[in-house]
C-alpha positions, 0 to 999 in steps of 0.5 A: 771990227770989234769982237762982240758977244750977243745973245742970239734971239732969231737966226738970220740966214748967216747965223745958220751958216755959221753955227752949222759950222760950229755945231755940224752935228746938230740941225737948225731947228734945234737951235730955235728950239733950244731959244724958244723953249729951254734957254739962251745962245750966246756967240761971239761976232766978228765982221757980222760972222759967228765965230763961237757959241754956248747954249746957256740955260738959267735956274733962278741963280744957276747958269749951265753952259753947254755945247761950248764951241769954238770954230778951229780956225778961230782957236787960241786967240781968247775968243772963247775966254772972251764969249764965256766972261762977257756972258757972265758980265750980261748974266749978272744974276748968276752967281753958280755956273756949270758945264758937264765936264763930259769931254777929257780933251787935255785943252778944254780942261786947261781952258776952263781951268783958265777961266776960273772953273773948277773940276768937281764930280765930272762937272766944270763949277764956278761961283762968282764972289757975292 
């Protein structure tokens, strides 16, 4: 099975349980709530289980990611470089990207850094070339 990258718009039963796993210290109903009310979630899918999320919300040309998560288990085999370039390429009209660079893991500032984004101010920028 192929891994894919789908935005999420309801929330089956699996999903729930996946992204319970992902993000154990929030609650389902956030969740819904973050897409019905504020913005996207886009995951990466394989064999029908969720195995990586990113909360995506859009201001015209600007696109904020936050709560990027990867499952551990699923860690350093490109799944999260993966999910952030093919929500780019299904967000075509993005052209500035940002995440809160609130974290001072060593490993998420080399893999944002691997995916073409800057460190400016405490913010994770990239701008996609006109």
């Amino acid at each position: 099975m192929k891994l894919t990258i789908v935005k999420l718009s309801s929330l089956s039963a699996q999903d729930l349980s996946d992204l319970a796993k992902i993000w154990p210290q929030q609650q389902a109903a956030d969740w819904q709530r973050w897409i019905n009310e504020q913005g996207m979630i886009f995951a990466a899918r394989f064999n029908d289980r969720l195995l990586a999320a990113v909360k995506v919300s859009v201001n015209a040309t600007q696109g904020t990611l936050s709560d990027l998560t990867v499952r551990e288990v699923t860690r350093r085999r490109g799944v999260g470089l993966y999910l952030l370039e093919d929500l780019q390429q299904q967000l075509p009209e993005i052209s500035h990207w940002s995440m809160d660079a609130s974290s001072e893991e060593s490993v998420l500032h080399a893999f944002m850094q691997a995916c073409g984004f800057h460190l400016t101010a405490g913010q994770w920028l990239k701008t996609r070339p006109s």
